[in-house]
N, C-alpha and C positions, 0 to 999 in steps of 0.2 A: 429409424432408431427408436428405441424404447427408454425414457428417461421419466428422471423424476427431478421436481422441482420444489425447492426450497425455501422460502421466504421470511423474511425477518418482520414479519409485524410491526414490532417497536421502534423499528428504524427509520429513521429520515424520514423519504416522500412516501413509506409505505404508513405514516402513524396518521396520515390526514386520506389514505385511498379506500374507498369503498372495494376491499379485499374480495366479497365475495364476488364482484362485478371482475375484479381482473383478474381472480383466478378461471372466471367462465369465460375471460379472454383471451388467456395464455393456451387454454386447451382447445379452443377454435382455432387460436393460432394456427397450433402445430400438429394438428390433425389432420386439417387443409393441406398441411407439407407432407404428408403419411408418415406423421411421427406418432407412435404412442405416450401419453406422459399420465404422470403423477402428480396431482400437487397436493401442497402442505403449506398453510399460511402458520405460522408457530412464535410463538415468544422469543425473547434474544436469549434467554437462559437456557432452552430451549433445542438451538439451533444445532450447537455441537454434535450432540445426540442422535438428534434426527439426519446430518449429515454422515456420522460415522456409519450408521447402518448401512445409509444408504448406498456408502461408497464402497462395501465392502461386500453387497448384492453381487451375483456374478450375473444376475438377468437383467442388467441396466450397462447401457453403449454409453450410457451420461449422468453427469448433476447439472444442474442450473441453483443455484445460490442467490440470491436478490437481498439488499440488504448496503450499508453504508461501505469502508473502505475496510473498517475492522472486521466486518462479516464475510465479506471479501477474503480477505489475507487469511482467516483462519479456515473459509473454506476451500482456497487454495493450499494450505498444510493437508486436510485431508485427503482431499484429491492426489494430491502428488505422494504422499505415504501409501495410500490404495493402489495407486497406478487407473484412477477414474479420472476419464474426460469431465474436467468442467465448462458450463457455460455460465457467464455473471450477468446480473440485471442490476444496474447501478441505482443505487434509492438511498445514496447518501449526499454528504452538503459537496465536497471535491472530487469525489469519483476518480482519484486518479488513477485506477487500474484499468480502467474503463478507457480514459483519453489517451494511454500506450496502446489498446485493441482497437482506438478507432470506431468506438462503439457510440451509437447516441448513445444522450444523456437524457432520455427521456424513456420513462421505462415503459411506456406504450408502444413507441416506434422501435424500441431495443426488440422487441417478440419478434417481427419480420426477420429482421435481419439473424437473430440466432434461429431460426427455425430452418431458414434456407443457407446455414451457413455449414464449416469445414472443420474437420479437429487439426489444428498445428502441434507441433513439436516444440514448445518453448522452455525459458530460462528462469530459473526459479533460487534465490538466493537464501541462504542460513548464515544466522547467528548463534552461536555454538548448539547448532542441529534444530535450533526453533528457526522457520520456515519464514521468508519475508519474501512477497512480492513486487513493494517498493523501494523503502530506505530504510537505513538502519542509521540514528545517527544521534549523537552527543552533544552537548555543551547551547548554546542559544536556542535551538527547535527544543530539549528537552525542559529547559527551562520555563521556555514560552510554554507550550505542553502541561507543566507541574501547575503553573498560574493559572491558567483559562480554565483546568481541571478545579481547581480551586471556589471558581464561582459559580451560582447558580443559573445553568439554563436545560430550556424544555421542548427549543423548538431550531428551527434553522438560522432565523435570524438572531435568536437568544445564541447562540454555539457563536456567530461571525461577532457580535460585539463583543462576546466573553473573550473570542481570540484576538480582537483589534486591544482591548484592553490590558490582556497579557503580553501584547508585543509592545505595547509601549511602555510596562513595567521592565521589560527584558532589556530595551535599548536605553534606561536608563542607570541597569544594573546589570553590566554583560558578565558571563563566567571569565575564566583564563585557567585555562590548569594545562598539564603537562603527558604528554603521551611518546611512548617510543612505536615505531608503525614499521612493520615485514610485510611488503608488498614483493611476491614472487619471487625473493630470497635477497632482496634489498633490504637494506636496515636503515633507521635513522629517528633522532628525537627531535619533537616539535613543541612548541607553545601555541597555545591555540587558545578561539574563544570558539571555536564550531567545527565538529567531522560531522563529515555523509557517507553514507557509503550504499550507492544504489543497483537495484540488479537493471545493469546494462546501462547504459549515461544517461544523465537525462537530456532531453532534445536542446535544440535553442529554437528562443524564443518559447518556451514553452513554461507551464506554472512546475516547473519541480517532477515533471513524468516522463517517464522513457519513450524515444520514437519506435524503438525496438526491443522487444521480447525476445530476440533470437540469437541476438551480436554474442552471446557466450562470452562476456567480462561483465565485472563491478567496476560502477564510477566510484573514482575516492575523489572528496573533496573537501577539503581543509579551510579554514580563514584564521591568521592569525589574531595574536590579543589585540581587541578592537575597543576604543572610546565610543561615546554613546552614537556622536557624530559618523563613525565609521559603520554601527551597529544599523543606523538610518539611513546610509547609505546604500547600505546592503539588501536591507530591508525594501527600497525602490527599486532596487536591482529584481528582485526577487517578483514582486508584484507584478512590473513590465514583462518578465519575462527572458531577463538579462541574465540571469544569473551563474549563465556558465561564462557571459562575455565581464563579470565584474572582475577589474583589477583587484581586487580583493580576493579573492578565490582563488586557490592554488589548485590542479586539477591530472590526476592519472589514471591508468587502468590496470584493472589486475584482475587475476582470479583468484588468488589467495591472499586474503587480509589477515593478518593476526594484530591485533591492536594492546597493548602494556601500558595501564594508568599507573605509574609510578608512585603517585601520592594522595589516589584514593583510598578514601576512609571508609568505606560503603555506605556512607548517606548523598551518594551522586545517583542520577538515573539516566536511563537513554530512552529511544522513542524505537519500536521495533514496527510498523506500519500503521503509526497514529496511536500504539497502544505505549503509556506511561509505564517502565519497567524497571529494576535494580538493575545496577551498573555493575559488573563485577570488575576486579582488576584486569582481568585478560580478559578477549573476546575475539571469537576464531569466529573469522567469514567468509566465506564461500560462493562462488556461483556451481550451479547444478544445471549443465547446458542441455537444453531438448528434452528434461525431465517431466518438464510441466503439461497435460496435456489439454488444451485449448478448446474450445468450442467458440468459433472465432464467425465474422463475418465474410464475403466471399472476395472483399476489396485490399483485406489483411494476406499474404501470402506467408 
């Protein structure tokens, strides 16, 4: 295949790698495998650009994107708008698009495995037509989200204490607001302190990522109005890996979400895959089954 490769410089593990050594290692990679490639080490303002072209090439079988979870998801939008194969190199702090593909987490050993790997046919979620590969979701995560964004950091362990920081601002001041939810022609209103709504459930036992890319539904997950006590609870829930088994959690499937804030004022926001966003009153979500297409490893079917 002939591909080109993308990189996010400013991101995560690529702001401390000696770029020009892994870009002379990504193309030995995959030449070894009798692949043609391209690369591009580029800025995060950057990336957009250099992927849109790229995806719109008709002489490229692929992209490869490398880069944190937000580089990711946005160059999952591209790809999936073009109809171009992506492959990801994860080189952010949670990689969770990465651990639904089954992908290491190490973007040395990640080249092997995409170079010898397969395009799938996978699921690819929108919120009203902006493109999410993991979650979409309101109320505690957007809050914690608003906070951590708030403080200054520059590196990975700077990001994990600015988020340990916001979660304990959040569990001591949880939201509660009020939402009517149409899940495939059901109706009904809730009070809530937290929605998710993910493309394809997230696993158990697992940090919040899907085990499948392909299952063709949205997880919706809800937790009603929680005291700090419950918001801590949840919050261990979450960390172990519980959190689809938390009593706390209320949990369905669909493919068509339409969500109605009753009594937002538009100073609320939601988190669209890690990125801090306005909350409108309405918000229409979707899964887009077998849309997405993959450059996957050979152990992922």
């Amino acid at each position: 295949m002939k591909m080109k490769a993308v990189f996010n410089r400013d991101g995560g593990t690529f702001r401390t790698t000696d770029m020009e050594a892994y870009c002379a290692k990504v193309e030995e990679v995959f030449r070894a495998a009798g692949h043609e490639i391209e690369i591009e080490a580029v800025s995060g303002s950057e990336m957009g650009d250099v992927l849109e072209r790229a995806a719109r090439r008709d002489d490229l079988d692929a992209i490869i994107a490398g880069g944190g979870d937000g580089t990711i998801s946005s160059a999952a939008s591209v790809a999936w708008k073009n109809g171009m194969p992506l492959g990801i190199v994860p080189a952010g702090t949670m990689n969770l698009f990465a651990r639904s593909l089954k992908l290491p987490l190490d973007i040395w050993k990640v080249l092997d495995v995409l170079a010898a790997g397969h395009i799938i046919d996978a699921d690819i979620g929108s919120a009203d037509g902006r493109a999410f590969v993991h979650q979409f979701s309101a109320g505690l995560h957007a809050r914690m989200v608003r906070l951590r964004d708030s403080y200054s950091f520059a590196s990975r362990p700077g990001k994990i204490m600015a988020s340990t920081r916001a979660a304990v601002g959040v569990i001591f001041n949880p939201p509660e607001f009020e939402v009517d939810i149409h899940i495939d022609g059901k109706e009904e209103r809730r009070k809530i302190s937290a929605i998710s709504v993910s493309n394809n459930h997230f696993g158990r036992d697992t940090l919040m990522y899907a085990d499948s890319v392909t299952g063709g539904h949205l997880g919706f997950y809800t937790a009603p109005p929680l005291k700090p006590v419950g918001v801590a609870k949840l919050a261990f829930d979450i960390v172990r890996g519980k959190f689809r088994d938390s009593a706390i959690i209320t949990e369905t499937t669909g493919q068509a979400v339409d969500l109605h804030f009753p009594k937002s004022k538009g100073r609320t926001n939601c988190v669209i895959d890690g990125e801090l966003l306005p909350l409108g009153r309405e918000v229409a979500l979707r899964v887009h089954p077998g849309e997405l297409k993959l450059l996957v490893g050979e152990d992922l079917d």
